[in-house]
Structure formats: C-alpha cells, structure tokens
N, C-alpha and C positions, 0 to 999 in steps of 0.2 A: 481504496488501495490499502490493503496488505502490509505488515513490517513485522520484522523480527529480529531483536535488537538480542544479539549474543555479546553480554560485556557485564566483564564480574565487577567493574567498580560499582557496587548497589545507585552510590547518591549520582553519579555521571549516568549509569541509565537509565532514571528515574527521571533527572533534567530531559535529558534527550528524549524520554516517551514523552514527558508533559507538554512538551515543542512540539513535536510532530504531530497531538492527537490536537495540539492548535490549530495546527493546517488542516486536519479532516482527515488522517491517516489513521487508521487502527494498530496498534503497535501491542507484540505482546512481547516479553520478557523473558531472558532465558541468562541464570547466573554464570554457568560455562560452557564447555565444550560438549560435555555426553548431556545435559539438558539440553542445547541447541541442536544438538543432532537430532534427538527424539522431535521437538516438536516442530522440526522442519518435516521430518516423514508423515506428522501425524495430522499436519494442517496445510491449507493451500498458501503460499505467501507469493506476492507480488515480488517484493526485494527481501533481502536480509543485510541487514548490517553485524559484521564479523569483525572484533575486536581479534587484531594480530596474537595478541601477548597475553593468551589465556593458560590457568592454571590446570591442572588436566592435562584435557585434550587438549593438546595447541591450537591456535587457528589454523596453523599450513596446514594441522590431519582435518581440521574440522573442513576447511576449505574446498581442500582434496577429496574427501570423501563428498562433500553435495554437489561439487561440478564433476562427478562420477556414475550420482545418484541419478532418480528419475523425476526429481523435484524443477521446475521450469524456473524459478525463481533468478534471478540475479540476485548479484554479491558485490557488495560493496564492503571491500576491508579499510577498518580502524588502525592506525599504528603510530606510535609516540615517532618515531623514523622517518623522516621525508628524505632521506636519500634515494637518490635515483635508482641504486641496487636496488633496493627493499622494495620499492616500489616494481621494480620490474619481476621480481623474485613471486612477489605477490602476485600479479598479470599472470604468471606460467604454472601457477598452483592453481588457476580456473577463476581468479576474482576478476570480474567485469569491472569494476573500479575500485580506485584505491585513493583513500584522502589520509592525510597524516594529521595527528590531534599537536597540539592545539587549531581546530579547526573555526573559521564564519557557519554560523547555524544554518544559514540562509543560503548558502551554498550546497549545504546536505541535503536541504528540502528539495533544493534544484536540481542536486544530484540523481539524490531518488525517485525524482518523477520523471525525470527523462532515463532513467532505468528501466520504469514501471511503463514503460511509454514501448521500452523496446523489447521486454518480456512480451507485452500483446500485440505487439506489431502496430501498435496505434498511434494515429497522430496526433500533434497538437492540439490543432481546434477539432473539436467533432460538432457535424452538421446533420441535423436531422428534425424534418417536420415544421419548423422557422424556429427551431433553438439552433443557436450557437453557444458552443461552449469551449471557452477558453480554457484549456486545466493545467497551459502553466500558471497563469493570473487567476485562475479559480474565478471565472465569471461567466456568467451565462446572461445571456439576451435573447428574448422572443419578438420575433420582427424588429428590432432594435432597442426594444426594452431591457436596461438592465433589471432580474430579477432576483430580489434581497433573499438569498438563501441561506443556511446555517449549513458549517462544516460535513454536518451530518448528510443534511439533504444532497450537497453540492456529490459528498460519494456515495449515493443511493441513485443519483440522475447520472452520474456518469458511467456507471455499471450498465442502466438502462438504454442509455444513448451507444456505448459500444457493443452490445450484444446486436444491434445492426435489425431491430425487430423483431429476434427473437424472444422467447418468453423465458424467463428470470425469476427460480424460485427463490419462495422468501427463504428459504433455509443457505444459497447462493447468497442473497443477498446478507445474510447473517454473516456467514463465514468473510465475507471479503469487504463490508465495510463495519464492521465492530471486531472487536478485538477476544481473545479467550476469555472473557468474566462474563460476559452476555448470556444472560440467560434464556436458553433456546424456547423457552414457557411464554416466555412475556408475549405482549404484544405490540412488543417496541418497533418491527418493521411493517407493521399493518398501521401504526399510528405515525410514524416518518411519512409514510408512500400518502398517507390522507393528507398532510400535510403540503407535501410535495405537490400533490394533484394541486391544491387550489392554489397554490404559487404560484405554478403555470398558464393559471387563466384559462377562457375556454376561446375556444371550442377545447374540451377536456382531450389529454394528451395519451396518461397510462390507462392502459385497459387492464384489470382486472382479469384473469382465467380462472376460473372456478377448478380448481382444487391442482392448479399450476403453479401460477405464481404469479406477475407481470410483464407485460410488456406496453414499450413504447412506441 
C-alpha cells in the first residue's frame, strides 16, 4: 500500500510517515500543495492524505484538482476543524474522508486501509492457494498456520494475492510497496520475494516469470 502524506508541518509528517511505514505502508512526502500535486500525477498512490490548511496551494484547490484528475487514489483530508461544515465542505470538494487533527494514529491506519481496500475494490480477508490473509490485522495463515512475516513481506504477498494470479512485475512491485528513496538498481525485491518464498512453506507458492516478474 501506497501513501502520500501532503502536509507542511515537516516534524507532524515525519511522525506520521514513521507510523505508517510501521504498519508496512510506503509513504512518501510532499511539503505543500504544487509538490503534492506533482507527485500525485507522477507516481501510482493507493490513498493520499491531504492536510486542509496548506500554504500555497490550499487543500480545497489541491483536493479539487485530484478528484478532477485521472489519479484513482483516494483522499483522505487533515484539518485542525471538526465541525460538521468543514467536514461536509471537505466531502463536496471530492475527499473520500475526512478526520480532524488532533487525531488516534490507529484510527488513520484504519482509515487508510479501508480506503485502500476501496480504491481496489478488495476485500478484507483475501483467499488464495490455503493463504488467508487478514489485511486489516495484517495476518496471514497457511492452512491454519500463522506465518511470522515482516511489514515488508506482508505488502509484497498482498500485492501478489490480489492480482488474483496474475503476474506482478518487480518494478509493480517497487512502485506500490516501497516508497520514492528506493532504489530501482538494488535487488531489494528479488531478495523480499526469496524471502517471502520460504515463509510460505512448500509446496512452494510464487512462481518466478522469467523476464515478467511474479506470480502467485
């Protein structure tokens, strides 16, 4: 999962990426409004989180412009405001949700993922091959085995598990569960996926495509 956290107080969204990339979210950063713009056109995001009261480009134009755009994302707006206006004002400007700061962290991770859940039309548990995977509890079990996975793994298998069998190139797999510093040289999703494999147990799960990418 995807995130793009548009909010100019540096140390509040620096908090909030280090939270989220807890949970196994990729998160990248954007100071205001014309940076948020840009790198929502220039990369795939699951959600975006849209701080109201930016300097700049406000969030209503930032708003208004990506539920305008061709970007699939959801938007979830930031705002010091919990009146019910503001809140509604925001809803009509194209934001799929709207939470007022001071906000519970743990309600945002919930938020987001049942956003991210509705951006792909995907359900809660995905079932496939004797995984189950829980992605609101972030758990997975093979024929009833819980299997101990790392952040990383958990959004690398569930990329896999919702492409429904199709194949999943690593450069796919870059973009949607690492965040913009990832260096597209490395062999940091070749070394996840090997990882991953033997997590799973056998009878072995990912196949390999020779000059593809994978599938499960």
């Amino acid at each position: 999962m995807r995130v793009l956290l548009i909010e100019d107080e540096q140390l509040l969204a620096e908090q909030i990426a280090e939270g989220l990339r807890d949970h196994g979210m990729a998160v990248d950063l954007a100071g205001d409004g014309l940076d948020g713009l840009h790198k929502a056109a220039a990369n795939r995001y699951d959600v975006i989180v849209l701080d109201r009261d930016l300097p700049g480009v406000h969030g209503d134009q930032v708003c208004t412009a990506l539920a305008a755009g061709e970007a699939e994302a959801r938007i979830l707006m930031l705002t010091a405001s919990g009146e019910a206006a503001d809140r509604v004002a925001g809803l009509r400007l194209g934001a799929d949700d709207y939470l007022p700061k001071p906000f519970v962290f743990d309600e945002l991770v919930l938020r987001l993922r049942a956003l991210a859940r509705r951006s792909a039309n995907a359900p809660r548990t995905l079932h496939r091959a004797g995984l189950t995977f829980d992605t609101a509890r972030r758990i997975v079990t093979r024929d009833g085995r819980v299997l101990p996975l790392t952040t990383k793994e958990l959004a690398v298998l569930e990329i896999l598990m919702s492409a429904d069998g199709a194949v999943v190139s690593s450069e796919d797999l870059l973009e949607r569960a690492w965040d913009e510093h990832a260096d597209p040289f490395t062999a940091t999703v070749r070394v996840t996926v090997a990882r991953l494999r033997r997590k799973l147990g056998d009878p072995p799960l990912i196949e390999t495509v020779v000059g593809a990418g994978y599938r499960l």
